[in-house]
ROKOL-217277 format. One line per 2 residues: number of its first residue (from 1); for each residue x, y, z of C-alpha. Coordinates in Angstrom, 3 decimals, m for minus. Example, Ala and Ser with C-alpha at 12.3 -4.5 7.8 and 13.67 -1.06 7.14 Angstrom:
BEGIN
1	12.300/m4.500/7.800; 13.670/m1.060/7.140
END
This chain:
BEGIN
1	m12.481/m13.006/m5.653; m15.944/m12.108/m6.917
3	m17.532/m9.736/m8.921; m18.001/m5.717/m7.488
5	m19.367/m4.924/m10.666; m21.163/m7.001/m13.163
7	m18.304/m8.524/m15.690; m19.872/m10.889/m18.161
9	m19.544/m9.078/m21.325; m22.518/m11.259/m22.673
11	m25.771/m11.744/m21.150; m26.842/m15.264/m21.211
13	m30.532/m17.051/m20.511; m31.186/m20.210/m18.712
15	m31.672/m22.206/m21.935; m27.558/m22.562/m21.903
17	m25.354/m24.558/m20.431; m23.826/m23.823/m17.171
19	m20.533/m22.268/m17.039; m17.924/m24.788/m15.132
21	m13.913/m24.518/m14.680; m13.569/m26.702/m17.979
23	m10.299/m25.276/m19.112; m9.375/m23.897/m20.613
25	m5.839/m24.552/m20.411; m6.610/m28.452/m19.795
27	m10.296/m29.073/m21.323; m10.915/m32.212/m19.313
29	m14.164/m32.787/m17.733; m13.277/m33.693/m13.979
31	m16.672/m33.593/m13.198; m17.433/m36.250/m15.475
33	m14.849/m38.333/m14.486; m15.914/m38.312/m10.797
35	m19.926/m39.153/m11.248; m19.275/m41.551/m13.815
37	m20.297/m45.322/m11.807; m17.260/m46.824/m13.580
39	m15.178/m45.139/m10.851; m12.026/m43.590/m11.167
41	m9.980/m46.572/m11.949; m8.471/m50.048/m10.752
43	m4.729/m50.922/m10.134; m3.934/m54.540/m10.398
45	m4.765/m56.749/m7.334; m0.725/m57.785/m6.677
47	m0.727/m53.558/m5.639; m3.524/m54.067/m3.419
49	m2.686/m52.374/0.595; 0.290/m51.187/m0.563
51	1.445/m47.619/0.880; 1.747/m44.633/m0.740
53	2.968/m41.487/1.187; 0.710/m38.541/0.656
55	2.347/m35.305/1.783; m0.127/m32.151/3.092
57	m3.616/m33.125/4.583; m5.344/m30.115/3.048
59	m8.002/m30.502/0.626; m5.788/m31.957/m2.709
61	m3.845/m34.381/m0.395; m6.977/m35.341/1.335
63	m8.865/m36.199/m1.920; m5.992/m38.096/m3.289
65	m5.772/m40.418/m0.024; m9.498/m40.765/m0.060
67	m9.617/m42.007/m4.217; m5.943/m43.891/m3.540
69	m7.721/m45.527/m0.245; m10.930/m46.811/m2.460
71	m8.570/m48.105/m5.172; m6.956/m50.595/m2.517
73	m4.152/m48.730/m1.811; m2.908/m47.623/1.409
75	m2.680/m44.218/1.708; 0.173/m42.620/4.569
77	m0.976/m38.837/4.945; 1.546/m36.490/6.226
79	0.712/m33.446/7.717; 2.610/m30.490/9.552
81	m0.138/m28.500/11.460; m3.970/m29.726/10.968
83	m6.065/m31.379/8.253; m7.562/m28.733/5.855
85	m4.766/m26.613/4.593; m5.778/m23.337/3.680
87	m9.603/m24.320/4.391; m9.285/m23.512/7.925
89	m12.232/m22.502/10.115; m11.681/m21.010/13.597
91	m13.904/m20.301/16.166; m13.046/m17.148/18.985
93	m12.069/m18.232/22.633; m15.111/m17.871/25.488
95	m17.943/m17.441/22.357; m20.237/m19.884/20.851
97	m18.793/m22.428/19.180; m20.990/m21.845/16.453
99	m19.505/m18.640/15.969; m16.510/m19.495/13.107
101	m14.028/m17.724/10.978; m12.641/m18.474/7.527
103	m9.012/m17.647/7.856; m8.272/m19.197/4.055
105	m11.022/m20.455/1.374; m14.505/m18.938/2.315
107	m16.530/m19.148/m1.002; m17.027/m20.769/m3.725
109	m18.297/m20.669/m6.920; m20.976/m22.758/m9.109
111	m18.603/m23.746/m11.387; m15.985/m25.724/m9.184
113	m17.955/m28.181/m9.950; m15.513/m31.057/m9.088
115	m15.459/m29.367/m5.643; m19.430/m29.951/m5.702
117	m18.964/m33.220/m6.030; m17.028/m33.887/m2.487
119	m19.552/m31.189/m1.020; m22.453/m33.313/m1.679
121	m20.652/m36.655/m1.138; m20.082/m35.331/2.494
123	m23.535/m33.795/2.886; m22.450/m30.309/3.240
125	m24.471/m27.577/2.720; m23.847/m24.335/0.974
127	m25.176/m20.956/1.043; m25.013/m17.548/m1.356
129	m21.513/m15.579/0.333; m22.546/m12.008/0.735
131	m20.182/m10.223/m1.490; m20.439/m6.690/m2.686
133	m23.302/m5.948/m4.580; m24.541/m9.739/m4.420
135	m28.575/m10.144/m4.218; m28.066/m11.375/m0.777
137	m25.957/m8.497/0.189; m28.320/m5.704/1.979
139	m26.247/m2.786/0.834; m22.701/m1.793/m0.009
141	m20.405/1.028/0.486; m17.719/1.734/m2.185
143	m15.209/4.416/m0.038; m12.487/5.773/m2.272
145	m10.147/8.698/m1.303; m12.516/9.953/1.135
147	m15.748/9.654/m0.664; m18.730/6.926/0.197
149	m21.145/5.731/m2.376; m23.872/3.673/m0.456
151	m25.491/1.299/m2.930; m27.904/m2.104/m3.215
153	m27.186/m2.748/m6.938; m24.390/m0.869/m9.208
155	m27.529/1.105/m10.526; m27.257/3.327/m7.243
157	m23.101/4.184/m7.860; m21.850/7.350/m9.860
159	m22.535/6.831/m13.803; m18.530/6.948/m13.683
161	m18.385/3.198/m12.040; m20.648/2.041/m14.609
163	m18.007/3.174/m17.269; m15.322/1.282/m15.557
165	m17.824/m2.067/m15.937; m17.998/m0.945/m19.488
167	m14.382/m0.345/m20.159; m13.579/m3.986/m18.701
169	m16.230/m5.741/m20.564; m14.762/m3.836/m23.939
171	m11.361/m4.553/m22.762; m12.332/m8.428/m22.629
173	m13.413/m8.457/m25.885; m11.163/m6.666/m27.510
175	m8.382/m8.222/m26.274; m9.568/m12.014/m25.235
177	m12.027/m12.968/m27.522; m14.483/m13.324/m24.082
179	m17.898/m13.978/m25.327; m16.409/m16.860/m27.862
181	m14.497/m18.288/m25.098; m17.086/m17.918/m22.625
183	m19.735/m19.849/m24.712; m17.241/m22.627/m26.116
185	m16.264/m23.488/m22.055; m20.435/m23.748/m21.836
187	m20.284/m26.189/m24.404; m17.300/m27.789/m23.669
189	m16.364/m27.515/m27.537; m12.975/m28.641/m27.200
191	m11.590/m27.776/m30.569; m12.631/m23.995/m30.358
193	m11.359/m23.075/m26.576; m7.931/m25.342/m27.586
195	m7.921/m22.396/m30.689; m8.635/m19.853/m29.091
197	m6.286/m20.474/m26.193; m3.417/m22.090/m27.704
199	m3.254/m18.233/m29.558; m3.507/m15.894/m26.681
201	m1.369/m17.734/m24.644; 1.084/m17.368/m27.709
203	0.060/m13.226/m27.406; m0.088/m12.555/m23.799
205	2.141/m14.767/m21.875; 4.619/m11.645/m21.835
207	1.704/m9.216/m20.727; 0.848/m8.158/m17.078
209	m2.483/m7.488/m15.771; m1.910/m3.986/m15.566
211	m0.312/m3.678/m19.336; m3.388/m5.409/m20.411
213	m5.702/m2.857/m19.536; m3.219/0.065/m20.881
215	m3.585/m1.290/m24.658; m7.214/m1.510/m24.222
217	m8.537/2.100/m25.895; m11.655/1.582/m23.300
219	m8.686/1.548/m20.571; m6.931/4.993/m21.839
221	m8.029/6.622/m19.089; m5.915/6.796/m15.891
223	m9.082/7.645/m13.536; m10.848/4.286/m14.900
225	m8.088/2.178/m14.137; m7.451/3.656/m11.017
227	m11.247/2.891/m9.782; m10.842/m0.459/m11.691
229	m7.934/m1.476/m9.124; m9.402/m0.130/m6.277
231	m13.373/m1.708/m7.110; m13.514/m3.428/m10.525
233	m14.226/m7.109/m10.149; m12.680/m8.539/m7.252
235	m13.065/m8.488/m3.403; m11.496/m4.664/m2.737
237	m10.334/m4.068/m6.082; m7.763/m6.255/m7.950
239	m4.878/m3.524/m8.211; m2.788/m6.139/m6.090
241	m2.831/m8.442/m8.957; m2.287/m5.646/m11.641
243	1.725/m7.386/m11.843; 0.529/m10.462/m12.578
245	0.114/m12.382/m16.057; m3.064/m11.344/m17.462
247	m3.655/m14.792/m18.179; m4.290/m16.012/m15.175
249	m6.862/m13.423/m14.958; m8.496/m14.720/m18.129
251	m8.646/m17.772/m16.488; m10.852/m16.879/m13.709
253	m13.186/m14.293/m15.425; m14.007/m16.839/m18.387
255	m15.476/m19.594/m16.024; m16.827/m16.875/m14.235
257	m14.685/m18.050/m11.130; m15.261/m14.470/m9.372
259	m19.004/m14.604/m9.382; m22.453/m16.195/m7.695
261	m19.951/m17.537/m4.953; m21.229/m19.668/m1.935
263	m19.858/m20.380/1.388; m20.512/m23.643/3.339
265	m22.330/m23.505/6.109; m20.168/m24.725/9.493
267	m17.066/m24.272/7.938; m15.261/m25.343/5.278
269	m12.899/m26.975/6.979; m15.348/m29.710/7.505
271	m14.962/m30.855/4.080; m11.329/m32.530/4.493
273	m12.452/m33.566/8.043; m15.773/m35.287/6.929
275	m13.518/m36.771/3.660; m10.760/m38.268/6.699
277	m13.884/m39.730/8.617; m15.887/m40.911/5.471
279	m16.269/m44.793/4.822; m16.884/m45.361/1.065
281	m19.533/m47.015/0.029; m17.207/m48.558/m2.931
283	m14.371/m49.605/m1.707; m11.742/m52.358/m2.895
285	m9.317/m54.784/m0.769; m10.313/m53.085/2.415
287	m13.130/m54.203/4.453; m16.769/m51.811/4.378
289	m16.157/m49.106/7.404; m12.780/m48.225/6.411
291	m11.798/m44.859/6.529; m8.428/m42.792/6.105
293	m9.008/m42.464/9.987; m9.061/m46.066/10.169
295	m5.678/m46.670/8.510; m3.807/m44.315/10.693
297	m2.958/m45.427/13.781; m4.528/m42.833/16.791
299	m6.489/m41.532/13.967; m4.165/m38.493/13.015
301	m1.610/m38.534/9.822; 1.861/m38.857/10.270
303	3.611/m35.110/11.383; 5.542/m33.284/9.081
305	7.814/m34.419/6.572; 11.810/m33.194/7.282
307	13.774/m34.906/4.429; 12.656/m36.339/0.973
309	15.348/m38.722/m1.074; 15.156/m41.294/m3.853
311	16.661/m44.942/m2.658; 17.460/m47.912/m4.606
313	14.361/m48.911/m7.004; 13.434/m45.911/m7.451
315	11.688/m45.517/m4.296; 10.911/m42.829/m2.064
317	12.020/m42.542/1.308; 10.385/m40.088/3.541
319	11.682/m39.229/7.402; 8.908/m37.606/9.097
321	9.479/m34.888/12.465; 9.444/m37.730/14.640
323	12.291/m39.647/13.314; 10.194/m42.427/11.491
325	11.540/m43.423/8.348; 9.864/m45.325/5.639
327	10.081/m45.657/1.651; 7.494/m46.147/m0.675
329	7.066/m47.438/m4.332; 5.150/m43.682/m4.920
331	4.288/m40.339/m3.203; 2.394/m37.489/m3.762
333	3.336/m34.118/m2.909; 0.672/m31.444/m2.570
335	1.811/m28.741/0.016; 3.071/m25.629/m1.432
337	5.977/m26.840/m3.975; 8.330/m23.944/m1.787
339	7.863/m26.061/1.312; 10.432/m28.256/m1.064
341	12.941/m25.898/m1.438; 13.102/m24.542/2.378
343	11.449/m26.470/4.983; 12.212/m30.274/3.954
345	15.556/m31.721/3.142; 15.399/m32.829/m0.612
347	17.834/m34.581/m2.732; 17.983/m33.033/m6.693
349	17.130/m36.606/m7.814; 13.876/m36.057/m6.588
351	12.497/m34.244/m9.741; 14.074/m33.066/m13.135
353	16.148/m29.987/m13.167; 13.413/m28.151/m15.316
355	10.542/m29.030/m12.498; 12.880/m27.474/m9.878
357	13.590/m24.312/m11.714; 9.701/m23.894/m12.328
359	9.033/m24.463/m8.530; 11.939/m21.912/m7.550
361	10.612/m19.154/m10.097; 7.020/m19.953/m8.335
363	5.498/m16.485/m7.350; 3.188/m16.942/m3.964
365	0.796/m13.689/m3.361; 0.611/m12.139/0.251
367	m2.567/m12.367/2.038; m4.378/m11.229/5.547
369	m7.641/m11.479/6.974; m8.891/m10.175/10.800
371	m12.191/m11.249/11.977; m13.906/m10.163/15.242
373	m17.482/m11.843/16.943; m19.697/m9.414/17.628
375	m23.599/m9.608/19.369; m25.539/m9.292/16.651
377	m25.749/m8.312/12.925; m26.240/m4.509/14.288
379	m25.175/m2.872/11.021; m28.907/m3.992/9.732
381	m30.320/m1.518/12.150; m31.729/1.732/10.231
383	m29.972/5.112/10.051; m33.065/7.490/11.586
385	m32.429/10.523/8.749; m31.679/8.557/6.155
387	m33.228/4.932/6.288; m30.095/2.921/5.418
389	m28.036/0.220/6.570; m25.539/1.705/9.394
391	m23.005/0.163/8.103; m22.620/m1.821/4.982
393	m20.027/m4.354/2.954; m17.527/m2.062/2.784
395	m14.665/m1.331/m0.519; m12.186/1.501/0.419
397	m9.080/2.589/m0.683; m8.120/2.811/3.373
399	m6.500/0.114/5.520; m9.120/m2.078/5.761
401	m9.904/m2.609/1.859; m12.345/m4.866/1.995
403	m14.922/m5.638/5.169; m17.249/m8.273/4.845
405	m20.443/m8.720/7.679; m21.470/m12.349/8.378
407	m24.427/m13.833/10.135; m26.879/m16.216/10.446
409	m30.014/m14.078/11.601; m31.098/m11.310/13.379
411	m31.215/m12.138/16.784; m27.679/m14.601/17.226
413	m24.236/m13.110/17.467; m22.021/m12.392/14.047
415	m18.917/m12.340/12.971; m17.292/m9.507/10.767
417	m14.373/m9.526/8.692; m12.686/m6.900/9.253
419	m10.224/m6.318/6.933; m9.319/m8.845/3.731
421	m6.213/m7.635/2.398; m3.534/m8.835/m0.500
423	0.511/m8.359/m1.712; 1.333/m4.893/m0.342
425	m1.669/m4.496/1.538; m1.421/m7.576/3.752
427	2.598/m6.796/4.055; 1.245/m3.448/5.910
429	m0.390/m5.721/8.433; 2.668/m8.230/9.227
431	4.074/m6.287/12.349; 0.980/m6.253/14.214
433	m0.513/m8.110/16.614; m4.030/m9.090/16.047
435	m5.061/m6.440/18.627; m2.671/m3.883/17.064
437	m4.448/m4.827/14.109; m8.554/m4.327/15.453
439	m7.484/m0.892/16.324; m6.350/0.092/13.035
441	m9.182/m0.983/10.979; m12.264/0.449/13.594
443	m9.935/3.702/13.060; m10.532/3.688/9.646
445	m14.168/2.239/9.465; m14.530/5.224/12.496
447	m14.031/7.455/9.325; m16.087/5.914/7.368
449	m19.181/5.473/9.724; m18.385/8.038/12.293
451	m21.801/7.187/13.753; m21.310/3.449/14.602
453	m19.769/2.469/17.279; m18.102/m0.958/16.339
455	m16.653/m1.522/19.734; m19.483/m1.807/21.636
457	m20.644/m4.926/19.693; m16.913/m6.867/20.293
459	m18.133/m9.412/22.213; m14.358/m11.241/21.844
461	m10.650/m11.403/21.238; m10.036/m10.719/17.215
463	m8.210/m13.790/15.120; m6.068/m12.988/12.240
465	m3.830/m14.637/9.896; m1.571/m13.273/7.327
467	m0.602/m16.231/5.581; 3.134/m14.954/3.930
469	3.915/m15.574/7.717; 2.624/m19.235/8.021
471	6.016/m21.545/8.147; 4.072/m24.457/6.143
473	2.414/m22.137/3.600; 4.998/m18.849/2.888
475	1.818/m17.140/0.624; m1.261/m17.315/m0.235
477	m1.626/m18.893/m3.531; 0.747/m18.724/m6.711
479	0.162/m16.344/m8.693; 1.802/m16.705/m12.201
481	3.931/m13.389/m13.711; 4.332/m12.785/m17.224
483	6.547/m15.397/m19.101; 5.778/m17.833/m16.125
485	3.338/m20.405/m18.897; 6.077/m22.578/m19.677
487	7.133/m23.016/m15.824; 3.755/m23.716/m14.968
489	2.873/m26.151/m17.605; 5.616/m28.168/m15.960
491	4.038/m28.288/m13.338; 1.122/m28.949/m14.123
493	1.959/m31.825/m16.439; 4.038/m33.260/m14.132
495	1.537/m36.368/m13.333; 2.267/m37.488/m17.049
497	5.484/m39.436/m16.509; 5.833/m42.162/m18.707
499	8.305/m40.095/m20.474; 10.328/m39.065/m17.840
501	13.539/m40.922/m17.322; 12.982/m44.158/m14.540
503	14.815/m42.381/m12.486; 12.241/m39.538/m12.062
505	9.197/m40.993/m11.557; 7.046/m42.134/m8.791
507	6.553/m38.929/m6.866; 4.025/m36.915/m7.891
509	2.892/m33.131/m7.566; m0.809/m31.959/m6.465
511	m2.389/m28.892/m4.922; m4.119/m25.816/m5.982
513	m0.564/m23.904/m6.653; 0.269/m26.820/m9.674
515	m2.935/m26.091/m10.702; m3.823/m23.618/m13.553
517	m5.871/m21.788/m10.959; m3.967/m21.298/m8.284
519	m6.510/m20.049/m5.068; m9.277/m21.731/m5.998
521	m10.547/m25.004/m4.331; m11.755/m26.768/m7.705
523	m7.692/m26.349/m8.764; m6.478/m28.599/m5.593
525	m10.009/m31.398/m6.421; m8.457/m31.301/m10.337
527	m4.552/m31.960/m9.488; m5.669/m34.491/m6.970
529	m7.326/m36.165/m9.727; m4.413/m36.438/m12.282
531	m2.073/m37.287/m9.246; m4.703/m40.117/m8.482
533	m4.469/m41.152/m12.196; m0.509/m40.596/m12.453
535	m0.350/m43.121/m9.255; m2.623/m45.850/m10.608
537	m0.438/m45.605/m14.353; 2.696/m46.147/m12.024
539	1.207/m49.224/m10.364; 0.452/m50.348/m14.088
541	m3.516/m49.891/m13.146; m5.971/m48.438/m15.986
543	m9.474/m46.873/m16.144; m12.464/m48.290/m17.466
545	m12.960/m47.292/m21.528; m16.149/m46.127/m20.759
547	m14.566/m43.367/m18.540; m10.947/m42.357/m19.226
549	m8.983/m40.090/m16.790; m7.198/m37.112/m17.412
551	m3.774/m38.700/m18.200; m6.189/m41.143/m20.856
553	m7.335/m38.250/m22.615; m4.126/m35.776/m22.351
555	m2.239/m36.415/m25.631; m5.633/m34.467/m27.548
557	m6.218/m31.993/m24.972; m2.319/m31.692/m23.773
559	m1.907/m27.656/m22.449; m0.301/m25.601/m24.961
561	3.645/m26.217/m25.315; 5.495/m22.928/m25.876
563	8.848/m22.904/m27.612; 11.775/m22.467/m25.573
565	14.533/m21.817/m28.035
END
């Protein structure tokens, strides 16, 4: 997600505070808590090398192994298919192996800054992601029902588009209270988002997306809100989200979540690897050179879990696809909570009858992306009549919707993403094969630049991925309808479980879909972090005073609690 047109309803000057995912549903500062020396925590040296099963090796499960590990724990990772999750790079068979894809997670913005942290810990590098309209994006074509609009900056669109940017900054105001938000997050004033919040989540819980913009006056007209689903802010237009609660929408546009977003150079996949490999520098109980490679034997997690059930104790026992069985005082879940009610044998005793229902009502958003290598960045070469790009990053209303050109330079081959798609439009693409797929979208670029010739440049087979159809994922990323707060907050809240009957405790849930913003990378780092906290509070451990955790802090900045009578 990123900004097409410029959203911030306020302009702001470098004397301010940076903008971070602070909130605002949980004010908790995660960044804090990470660079802090104190560390994250201790557990009692009687707990020292015990196990703890940690289900899903993408980014949240690798982050909690990786904290668990340096507390003296032993962390058991369990994964189905490969370390990463839905940051998954791919490179194209008989190219360069230089030459990647991002089939999930391919930017970032500033303000994950939790996320920053493990970037730089690993010594990753990141660079500006050339989304539409972006500085570092040479031109852009907005193509909607059969009309193009070449442009470098929103200046060079119809005056019309320029409305729509209008309409949605009024509507934000109007409606959300954005530039008072927006400047308390900067602050972190804790008192004034928790005010703010606590009432429009009271307001809008009920409200889709889509019904937002319909009582905004500045959204009365049809035409703007048609353009505004097609363009708006978003990667091709965020009509595919128009269903969905408009506060999870909130939530990304206030920490300006869909703006000045980076990719990482190589990959990001090579953020959980690196994490697997790393060898803290702190580290307690286990020797210096210890890794979360090192404590799994041939270097590779456990395979997928089949069956989950509570034993005597309260323990967990956990039977993994090769018939190895073993129970542990704690676990942490942080695949895609549906995984639980499909693809691994669970027994209700797992979790309270409320956490269930919240995990079956769960809404997961469709998505598909086709990327082909091609020679070189060729669409950088110079119409002869009219001195522009040949072909630009493309929004259309066609197949495609959104098409986004990647390189490295001038003279090395490129990749281009053909088509990014969500919800109905990724559903379209299911049938096909990859191929099937290619052919499709150069049709419909064909009509948009009838005087490139994509093909030529193909210099390999396309890869695609269209997640809804990925047995260990089923979708996307959650995405939250109206009257879905109190379901997530469950969720969400879940690592606090002191108050949960004995019975119920010791497994705990993690992963960007728990999160309160669900799709972004910073949301699996954060619920990582309270599952880290909620397993060092269950092996009667404690933080330093100097920096409490999340769980610490939570009874002042607990999410709002909606009535449910």
């Amino acid at each position: 997600m990123t900004s097409t047109l410029p959203t911030t309803a306020v302009q702001h000057d470098d004397a301010q505070p940076p903008i971070t995912m602070f909130g605002p549903d949980f004010p908790y500062a995660y960044d804090d808590f990470l660079a802090h020396p104190a560390g994250l925590g201790q557990i009692p040296a009687t707990g020292h090398g015990t196990e703890v099963a940690v289900i899903g090796g993408g980014l949240s499960g690798i982050i909690t192994a990786y904290e668990l590990m340096k507390m003296g724990l032993k962390p058991v990772v369990y994964e189905a298919d490969q370390i990463g999750g839905r940051l998954r790079t791919v490179g194209f068979d008989g190219c360069d192996p230089g030459l990647t894809a991002e089939m999930g997670a391919m930017r970032f913005p500033p303000s994950s800054t939790a996320l920053q942290h493990y970037i730089d810990l690993v010594g990753l590098e990141t660079k500006p992601f050339p989304n539409p309209l972006s500085p570092v994006t040479p031109s852009t074509v907005v193509d909607l029902k059969g009309e193009s609009h070449y442009a470098t900056s929103v200046d060079d669109l119809p005056q019309v588009y320029r409305d729509v940017m209008h309409a949605w900054n009024a509507c934000l105001e109007e409606g959300a209270d954005f530039s008072d938000m927006n400047r308390a997050l900067r602050e972190r004033d804790v008192p004034r988002i928790r005010e703010i919040w606590s009432r429009l989540v009271e307001q809008l819980d009920n409200q889709t997306f889509y019904g937002f913009l319909c009582d905004s006056e500045s959204f009365k007209s049809f035409r703007h809100r048609e353009i505004f689903g097609q363009v708006g802010f978003g990667t091709g237009g965020w009509d595919t989200d128009f269903p969905n609660s408009i506060l999870e929408i909130l939530r990304v546009v206030y920490t300006e979540a869909d703006d000045h977003h980076r990719g990482i150079e190589g990959g990001s996949q090579q953020l959980p690897l690196r994490l697997w490999e790393r060898e803290p520098e702190k580290i307690v109980h286990w020797a210096q050179g210890t890794s979360l490679a090192a404590l799994h034997e041939g270097r590779e997690p456990k395979p997928a879990v089949t069956r989950l059930h509570r034993t005597a104790g309260n323990r967990i026992t956990v039977t993994d696809a090769a018939g190895d069985i073993r129970t542990y005082q704690a676990a942490v879940f942080t695949a895609q909570s549906w995984m639980l009610l499909s693809k691994i044998a669970c027994d209700d005793s797992l979790f309270p009858i409320d956490h269930w229902t919240a995990m079956e009502r769960t809404h997961y958003m469709e998505s598909s992306k086709l990327f082909v290598p091609v020679d070189r960045p060729f669409w950088l070469d110079k119409d002869e009549i009219t001195g522009r790009d040949v072909m630009s990053m493309t929004l259309t209303d066609r197949m495609t919707r959104g098409t986004y050109l990647l390189d490295d330079g001038p003279d090395k081959p490129a990749t281009i993403c053909l088509s990014y798609t969500w919800c109905d439009d990724s559903l379209k693409w299911l049938p096909l094969s990859a191929k099937e797929r290619m052919e499709v979208m150069l049709k419909s670029l064909g009509e948009i630049y009838p005087k490139v010739d994509i093909r030529k440049h193909i210099i390999g087979n396309p890869v695609t991925v269209s997640w809804e159809n990925e047995p260990y994922f089923m979708g996307a990323f959650k995405a939250n309808l109206p009257g879905h707060y109190r379901y997530q907050r469950r969720l969400f809240t879940h690592f606090m479980q002191d108050l949960l009957p004995e019975d119920k405790r010791g497994i705990f849930l993690a992963g960007d879909d728990i999160s309160w913003t669900a799709g972004w990378a910073e949301g699996a780092v954060q619920t990582a972090l309270n599952a880290v906290w909620g397993v060092m509070n269950h092996f009667a451990g404690s933080t330093d005073p100097s920096n409490p955790g999340p769980g610490d802090l939570y009874d002042e900045i607990a999410p709002v609690e909606l009535p449910e009578d």
